[in-house]
N, C-alpha and C positions, 0 to 999 in steps of 0.2 A: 504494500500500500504506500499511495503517496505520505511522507513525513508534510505536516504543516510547518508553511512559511510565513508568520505571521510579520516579520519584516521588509516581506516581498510586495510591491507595492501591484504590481502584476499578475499575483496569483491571486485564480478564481479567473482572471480578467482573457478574454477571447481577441485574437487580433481584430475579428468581426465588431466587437462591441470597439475596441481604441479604434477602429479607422472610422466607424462611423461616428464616435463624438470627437474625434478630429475633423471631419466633414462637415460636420453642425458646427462647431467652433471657428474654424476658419476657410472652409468653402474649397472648392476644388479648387479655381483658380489658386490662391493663395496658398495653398497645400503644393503644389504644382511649384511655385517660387521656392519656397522654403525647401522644398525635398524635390529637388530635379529629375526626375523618372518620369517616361510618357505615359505609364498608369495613372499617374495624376492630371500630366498636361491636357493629351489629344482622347477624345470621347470616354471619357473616366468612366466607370461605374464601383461598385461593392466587390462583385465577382471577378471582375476582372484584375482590380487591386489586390484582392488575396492571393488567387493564383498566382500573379507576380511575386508579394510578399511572401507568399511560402518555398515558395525556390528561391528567394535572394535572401540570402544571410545579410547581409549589409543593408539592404533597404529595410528590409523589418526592425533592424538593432535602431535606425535613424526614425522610425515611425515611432518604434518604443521611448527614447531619448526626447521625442517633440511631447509624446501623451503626458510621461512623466514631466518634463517640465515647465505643462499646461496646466498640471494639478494646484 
């Protein structure tokens, strides 16, 4: 069984839930600026953005990096 991380500010938390209250918070274009990937820039959606973040290590770690220092 998973051990509890109660100083993990991410756990429990879905990429699904961080990229949509990054999209409510600062909107695709602006997402788009801030984290330079065409999943944000040119015809963005939800789905498409995960599948990208779940194969790119480095874009996920910069999505996580933005959620946590939006909190």
């Amino acid at each position: 069984m998973a051990e509890e991380q109660p100083n993990n500010p991410l756990h429990g938390k879905t990429l699904e839930s961080i990229l949509v209250f990054l999209v409510d918070r600062y909107g695709w274009q602006d997402l788009g600026e801030i984290i330079p990937v065409n999943c944000f820039r040119y015809d963005p959606s939800i789905k498409s953005s995960l599948t990208f973040l779940r194969k790119t290590p480095w874009a996920r770690k910069k999505v996580e990096d933005l959620y946590l220092s939006s909190l």
